[in-house]
C-alpha positions as CSV (number, residue, x, y, z in Angstrom):
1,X,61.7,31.0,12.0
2,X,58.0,32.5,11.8
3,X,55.3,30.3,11.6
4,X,53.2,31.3,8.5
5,X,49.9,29.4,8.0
6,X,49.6,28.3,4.2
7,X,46.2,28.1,2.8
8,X,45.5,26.2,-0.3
9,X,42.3,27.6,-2.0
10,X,39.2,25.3,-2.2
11,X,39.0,23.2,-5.6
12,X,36.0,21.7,-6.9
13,X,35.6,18.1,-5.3
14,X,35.8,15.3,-7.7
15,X,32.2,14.8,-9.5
16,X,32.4,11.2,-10.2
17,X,30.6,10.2,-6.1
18,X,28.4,12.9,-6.3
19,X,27.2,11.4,-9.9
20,X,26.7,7.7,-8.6
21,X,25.2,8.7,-5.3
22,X,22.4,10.7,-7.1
23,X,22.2,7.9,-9.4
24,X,21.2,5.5,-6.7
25,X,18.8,7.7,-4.4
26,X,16.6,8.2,-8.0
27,X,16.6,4.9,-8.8
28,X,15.4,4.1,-5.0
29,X,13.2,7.0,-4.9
30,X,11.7,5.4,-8.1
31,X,11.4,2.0,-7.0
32,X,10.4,2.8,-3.7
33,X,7.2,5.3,-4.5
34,X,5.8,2.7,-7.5
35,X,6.4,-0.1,-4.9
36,X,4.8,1.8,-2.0
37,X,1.5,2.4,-3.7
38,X,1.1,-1.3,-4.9
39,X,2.3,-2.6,-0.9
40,X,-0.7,-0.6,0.1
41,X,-3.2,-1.5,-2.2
42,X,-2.6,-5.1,-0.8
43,X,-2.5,-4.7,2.4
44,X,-5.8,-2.8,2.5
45,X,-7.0,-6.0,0.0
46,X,-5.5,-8.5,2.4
47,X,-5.4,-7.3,5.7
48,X,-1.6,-8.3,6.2
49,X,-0.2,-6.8,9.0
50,X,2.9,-7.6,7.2
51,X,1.8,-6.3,4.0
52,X,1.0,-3.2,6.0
53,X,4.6,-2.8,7.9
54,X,5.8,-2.9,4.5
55,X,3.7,-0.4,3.2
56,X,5.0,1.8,6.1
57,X,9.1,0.6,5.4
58,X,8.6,1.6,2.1
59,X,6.7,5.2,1.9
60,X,9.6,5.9,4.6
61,X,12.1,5.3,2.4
62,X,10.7,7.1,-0.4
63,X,10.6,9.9,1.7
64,X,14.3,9.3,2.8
65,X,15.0,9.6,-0.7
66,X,13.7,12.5,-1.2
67,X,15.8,14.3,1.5
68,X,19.0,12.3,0.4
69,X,18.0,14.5,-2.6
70,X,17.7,17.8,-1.2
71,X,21.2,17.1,0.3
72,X,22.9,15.9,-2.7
73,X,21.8,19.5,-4.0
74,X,22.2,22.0,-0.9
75,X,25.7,20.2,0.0
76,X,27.2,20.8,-3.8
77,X,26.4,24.5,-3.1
78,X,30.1,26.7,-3.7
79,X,31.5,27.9,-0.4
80,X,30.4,32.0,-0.2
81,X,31.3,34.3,2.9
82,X,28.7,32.7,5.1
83,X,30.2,29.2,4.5
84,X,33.7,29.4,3.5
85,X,34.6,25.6,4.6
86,X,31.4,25.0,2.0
87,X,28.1,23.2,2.8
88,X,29.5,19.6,2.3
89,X,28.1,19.0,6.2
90,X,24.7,19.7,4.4
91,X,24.2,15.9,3.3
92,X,25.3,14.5,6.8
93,X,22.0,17.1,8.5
94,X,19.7,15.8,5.7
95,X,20.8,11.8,5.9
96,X,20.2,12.2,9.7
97,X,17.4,13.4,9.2
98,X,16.4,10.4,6.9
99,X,17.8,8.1,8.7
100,X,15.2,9.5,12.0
101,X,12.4,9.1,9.6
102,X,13.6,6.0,9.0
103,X,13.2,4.9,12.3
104,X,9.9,6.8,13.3
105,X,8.0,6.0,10.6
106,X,9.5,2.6,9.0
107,X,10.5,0.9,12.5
108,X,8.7,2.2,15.1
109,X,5.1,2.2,13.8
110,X,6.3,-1.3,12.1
111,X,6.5,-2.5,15.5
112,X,3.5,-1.0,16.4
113,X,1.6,-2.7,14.2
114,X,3.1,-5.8,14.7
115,X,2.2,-6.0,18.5
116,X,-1.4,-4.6,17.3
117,X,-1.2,-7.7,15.2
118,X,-0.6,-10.2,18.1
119,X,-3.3,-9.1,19.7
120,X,-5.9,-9.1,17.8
121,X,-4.8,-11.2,14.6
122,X,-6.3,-9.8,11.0
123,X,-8.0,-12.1,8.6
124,X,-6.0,-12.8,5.4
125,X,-7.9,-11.5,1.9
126,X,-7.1,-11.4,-1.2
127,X,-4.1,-13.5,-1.0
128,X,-2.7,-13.4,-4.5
129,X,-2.8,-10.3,-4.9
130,X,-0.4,-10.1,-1.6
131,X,1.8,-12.6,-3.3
132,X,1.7,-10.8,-6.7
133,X,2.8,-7.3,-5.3
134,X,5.8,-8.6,-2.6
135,X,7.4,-10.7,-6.3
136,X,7.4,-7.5,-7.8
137,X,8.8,-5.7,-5.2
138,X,11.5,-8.4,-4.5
139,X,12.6,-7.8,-8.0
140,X,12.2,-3.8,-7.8
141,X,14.4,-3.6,-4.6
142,X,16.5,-6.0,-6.3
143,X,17.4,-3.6,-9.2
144,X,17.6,-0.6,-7.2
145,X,19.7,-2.4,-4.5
146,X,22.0,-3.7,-7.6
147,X,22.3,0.1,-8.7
148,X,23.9,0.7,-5.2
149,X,25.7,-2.2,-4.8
150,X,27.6,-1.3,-8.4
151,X,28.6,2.1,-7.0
152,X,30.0,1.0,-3.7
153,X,32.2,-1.5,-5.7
154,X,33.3,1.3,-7.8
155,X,33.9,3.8,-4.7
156,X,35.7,1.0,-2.9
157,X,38.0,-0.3,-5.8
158,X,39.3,3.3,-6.7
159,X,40.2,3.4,-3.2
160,X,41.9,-0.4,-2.8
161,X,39.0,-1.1,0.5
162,X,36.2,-3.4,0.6
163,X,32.7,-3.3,0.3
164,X,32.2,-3.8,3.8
165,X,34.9,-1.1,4.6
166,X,34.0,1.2,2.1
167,X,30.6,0.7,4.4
168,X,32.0,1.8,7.7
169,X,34.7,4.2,6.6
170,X,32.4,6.2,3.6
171,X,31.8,10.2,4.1
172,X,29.2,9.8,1.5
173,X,25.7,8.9,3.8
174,X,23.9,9.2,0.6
175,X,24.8,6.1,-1.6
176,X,24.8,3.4,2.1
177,X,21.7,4.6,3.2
178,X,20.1,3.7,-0.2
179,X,22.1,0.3,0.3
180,X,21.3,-0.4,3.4
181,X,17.9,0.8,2.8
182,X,17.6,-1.3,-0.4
183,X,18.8,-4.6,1.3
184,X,16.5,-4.4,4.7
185,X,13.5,-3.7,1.6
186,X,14.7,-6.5,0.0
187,X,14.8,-9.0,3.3
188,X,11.7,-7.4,4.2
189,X,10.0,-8.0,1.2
190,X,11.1,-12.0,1.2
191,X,9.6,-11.6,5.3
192,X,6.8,-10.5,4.1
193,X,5.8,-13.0,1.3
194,X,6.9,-15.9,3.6
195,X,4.5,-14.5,6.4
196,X,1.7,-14.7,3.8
197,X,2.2,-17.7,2.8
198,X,2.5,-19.3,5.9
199,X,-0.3,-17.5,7.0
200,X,-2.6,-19.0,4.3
201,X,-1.4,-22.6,4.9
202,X,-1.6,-22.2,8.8
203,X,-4.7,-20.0,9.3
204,X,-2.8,-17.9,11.6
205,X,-1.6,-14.3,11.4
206,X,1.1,-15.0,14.1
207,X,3.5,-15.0,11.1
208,X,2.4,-12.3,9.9
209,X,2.6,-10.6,13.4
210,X,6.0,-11.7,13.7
211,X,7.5,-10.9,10.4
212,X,6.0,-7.4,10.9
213,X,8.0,-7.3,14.0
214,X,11.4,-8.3,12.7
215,X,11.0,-5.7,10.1
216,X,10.1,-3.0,12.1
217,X,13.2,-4.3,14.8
218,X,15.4,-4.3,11.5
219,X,14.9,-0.7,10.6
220,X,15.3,0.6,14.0
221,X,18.8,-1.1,14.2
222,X,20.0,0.5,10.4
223,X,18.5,3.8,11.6
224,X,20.3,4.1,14.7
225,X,23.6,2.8,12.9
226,X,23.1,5.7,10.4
227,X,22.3,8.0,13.0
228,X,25.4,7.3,14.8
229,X,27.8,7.3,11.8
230,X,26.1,10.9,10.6
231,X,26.5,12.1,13.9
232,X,30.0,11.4,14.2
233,X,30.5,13.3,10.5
234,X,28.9,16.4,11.9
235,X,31.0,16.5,14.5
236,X,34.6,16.8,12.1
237,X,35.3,13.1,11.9
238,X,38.6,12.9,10.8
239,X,40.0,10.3,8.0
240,X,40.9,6.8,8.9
241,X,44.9,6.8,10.5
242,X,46.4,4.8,7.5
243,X,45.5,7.9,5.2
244,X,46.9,10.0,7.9
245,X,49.9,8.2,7.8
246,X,50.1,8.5,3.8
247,X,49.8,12.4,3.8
248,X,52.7,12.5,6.7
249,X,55.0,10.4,4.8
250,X,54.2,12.2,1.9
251,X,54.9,15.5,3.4
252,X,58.3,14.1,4.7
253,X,59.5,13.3,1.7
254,X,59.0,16.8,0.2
255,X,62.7,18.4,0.0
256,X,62.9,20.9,2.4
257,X,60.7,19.2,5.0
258,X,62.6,17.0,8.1
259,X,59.8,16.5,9.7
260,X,56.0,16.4,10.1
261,X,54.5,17.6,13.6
262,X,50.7,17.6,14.5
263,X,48.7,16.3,11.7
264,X,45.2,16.7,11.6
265,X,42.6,15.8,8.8
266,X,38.8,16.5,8.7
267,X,36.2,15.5,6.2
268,X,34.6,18.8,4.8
269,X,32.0,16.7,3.1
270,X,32.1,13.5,1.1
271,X,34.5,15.0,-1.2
272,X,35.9,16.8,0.7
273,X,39.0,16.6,3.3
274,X,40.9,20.0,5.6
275,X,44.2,19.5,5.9
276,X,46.4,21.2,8.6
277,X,49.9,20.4,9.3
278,X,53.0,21.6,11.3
279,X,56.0,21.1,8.8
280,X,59.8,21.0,10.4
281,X,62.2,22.8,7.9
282,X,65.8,22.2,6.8
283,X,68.3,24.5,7.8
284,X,69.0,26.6,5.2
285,X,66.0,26.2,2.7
286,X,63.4,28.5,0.5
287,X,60.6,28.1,3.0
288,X,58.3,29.5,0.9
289,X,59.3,27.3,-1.9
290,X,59.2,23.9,-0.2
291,X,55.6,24.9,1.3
292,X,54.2,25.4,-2.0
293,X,55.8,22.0,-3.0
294,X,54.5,20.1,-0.2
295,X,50.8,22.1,-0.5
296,X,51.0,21.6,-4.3
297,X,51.6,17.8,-3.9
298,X,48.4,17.6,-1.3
299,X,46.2,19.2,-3.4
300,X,46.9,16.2,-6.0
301,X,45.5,13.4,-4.0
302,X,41.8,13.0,-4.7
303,X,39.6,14.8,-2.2
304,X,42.0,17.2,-0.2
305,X,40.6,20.2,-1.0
306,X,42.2,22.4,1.7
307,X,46.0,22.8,3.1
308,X,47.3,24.8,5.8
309,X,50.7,24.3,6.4
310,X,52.9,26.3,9.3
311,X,56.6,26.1,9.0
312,X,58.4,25.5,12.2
313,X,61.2,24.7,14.3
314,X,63.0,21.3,14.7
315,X,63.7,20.4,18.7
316,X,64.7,17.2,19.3
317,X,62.1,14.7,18.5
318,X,59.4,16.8,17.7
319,X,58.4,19.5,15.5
320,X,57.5,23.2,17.8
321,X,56.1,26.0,16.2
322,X,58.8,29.0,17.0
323,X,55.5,31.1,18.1
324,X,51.7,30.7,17.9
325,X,50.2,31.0,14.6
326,X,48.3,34.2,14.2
């Protein structure tokens, strides 16, 4: 028996992620640039070093936004000679790149300034203004975080996971950075006013240094966990093993097909998964036939947008390809 590869063409991945991802980056992007030009105006009214570290969180998430933007739009591009896989790995380049801005400019110089703070401690000014601006941006995060928190539970229930799975398993960096994002702005924010306020009843910016600190130690750790997770999508991460396991018995039970050798499936982008298989055939069967039932039946499960199936032989246990694939 010849082993002939079996390539399913590329089909448009499903639009309903792509819609709630871009959804939740412009309702951050929003929230994030009205937010980070009131943060400012107080801490230049105030002198919070607080106040100041979430001036810099914020303006770096605004500008995380925008390149969760830009990937949204490059990845969606149609595959074309140059990239005939696509450019779904598009969104993984640009959310690693957000999520190094992230921890440049939200954590690092947040740190920065909090040590700056310890040493020489800033007067507090203008302290209701301070406390006026963090309350609104406690309840702006709080929206935007709520917009983000609504598609995760959406992403995870269509695909039986939790929340906190959907976190760690998700091809889609777009819509958990913007969570993530939106929940340290939110805990940062709550920092923040606390650190005022105890810095007006104590007459101490140590507080204030502090919280600074804790925010800035807070985005370095969701920065490098982005980091890591994008890093391992650019690098052909496959799909979690129980999915794996669904699209082998799901090829077995294809008439035709007695068995299922090497399996591998990679993520092409968020909506996006390569399939490649090694299918063991029955004596006696339309090999063609029972390929294009098997491929057919993969291309119906959400996000497999390419098949290549090679018929081989049956020895023993395992499934051998009678000769290479060309």
């Amino acid at each position: 028996m010849s082993a002939t590869p079996l390539h399913a063409p590329r089909t448009a991945p499903p639009a309903e992620d792509g819609n709630e991802s871009l959804v939740s980056v412009l309702a951050a992007l929003a929230a994030n640039t009205a937010i980070a030009v009131a943060k400012g105006t107080a801490a230049a009214l105030t002198g919070s070093p607080a106040l100041l570290a979430e001036t810099l969180h914020t303006l770096a998430d605004a500008g995380n936004e925008v390149l969760l933007w830009v990937a949204l739009r490059r990845s969606e591009r149609p595959a074309d000679p140059t990239h005939p896989f696509g450019y779904g790995p598009e969104r993984y380049y640009w959310a690693l790149l957000a999520a190094i801005g992230m921890f440049v400019i939200g954590g690092a110089l947040s740190i920065w300034e909090g040590i700056h703070a310890l040493l020489d401690p800033p007067e507090l000014e203008a302290f209701w203004v301070g406390v006026g601006v963090l309350l609104i941006a406690l309840t702006l995060d709080g929206i935007s975080r709520m917009i983000a928190v609504r598609g995760l539970r959406r992403q995870a229930a269509a695909r039986g996971v939790s929340v906190r799975q959907l976190l760690r398993e998700s091809a889609d960096p777009t819509i958990v950075t913007v969570y993530l994002e939106d929940s340290i702005d939110v805990l940062g924010a709550g920092l923040a006013l606390i650190a005022l306020i105890l810095h007006k009843v104590t007459d101490s910016a140590l507080p204030d240094a502090l919280a600074t600190l804790v925010i800035g130690l807070m985005l370095g750790y969701v920065a490098v966990r982005l980091t890591g997770r994008n890093r391992k999508l650019l690098a052909n991460q496959g799909i979690p093993d129980r999915y794996v396991n669904r699209l082998r018995e799901q090829l077995t039970s294809v008439p035709g097909i007695s068995g299922v050798g090497d399996l591998q499936a990679i993520y092409l982008g968020p909506s996006e998964v390569l399939v490649t298989a090694d299918v063991a055939m029955e004596d006696g069967v339309d090999v063609l036939a029972a390929v294009e039932r098997a491929r057919d039946e993969l291309l119906a499960v959400p996000k497999i947008a390419r098949v290549y199936l090679t018929p081989v032989a049956y020895r023993g246990a395992a499934c051998e390809p009678s000769r290479s694939p060309t």
